[in-house]
C-alpha positions, 0 to 999 in steps of 0.5 A: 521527069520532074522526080528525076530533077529532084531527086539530081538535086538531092544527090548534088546536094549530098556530095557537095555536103560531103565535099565541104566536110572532108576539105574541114579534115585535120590533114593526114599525119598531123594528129589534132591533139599531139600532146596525147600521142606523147602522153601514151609514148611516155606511160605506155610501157610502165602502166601496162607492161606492153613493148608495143604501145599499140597493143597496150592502147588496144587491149589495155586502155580499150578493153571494154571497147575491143570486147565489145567490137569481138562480140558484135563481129562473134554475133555477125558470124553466127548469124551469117552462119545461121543465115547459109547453114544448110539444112536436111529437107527429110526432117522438114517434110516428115510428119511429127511422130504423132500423126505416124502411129495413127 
């Protein structure tokens, strides 16, 4: 019983700490810094030669950072792929060629 109370202590105090930060959050739609915002709107298309001033932070600004992303979700893929394969069971239960001939 006494694991059970700690461990309500534990979770309460958890939530309360994740409640108190989210009530710390810049309300949505209300950027901290808005003279960043205006500083993209204003060069975006000239530094880049993006229309879309999204496209041009994303793959422009950001590269390094979206190429990254691509490879952490390219090894995720591969190994989830890896992890479901399925596999032949004869060539996993025959002896190696050595043992054959003998």
């Amino acid at each position: 019983m006494k694991l059970r109370t700690v461990l309500s202590a534990v979770a309460v105090l958890l939530l309360a700490a994740f409640l108190a930060e989210m009530a710390g959050l810049v309300p949505f739609g209300d950027p901290p810094s808005p003279a960043m915002d205006e500083w993209f709107l204003a060069r975006a298309q000239e530094e880049t030669g993006a229309n879309n001033v999204v496209t041009s932070i994303v793959f422009d600004y950001r590269g390094f950072d979206t190429l990254g992303e691509a490879c952490v979700l390219f090894t995720a893929v591969l190994g989830v792929a890896l992890a479901l394969r399925k596999r032949d069971r004869q060539s996993e239960i025959a002896p190696p060629a050595d043992e054959e001939e003998a």
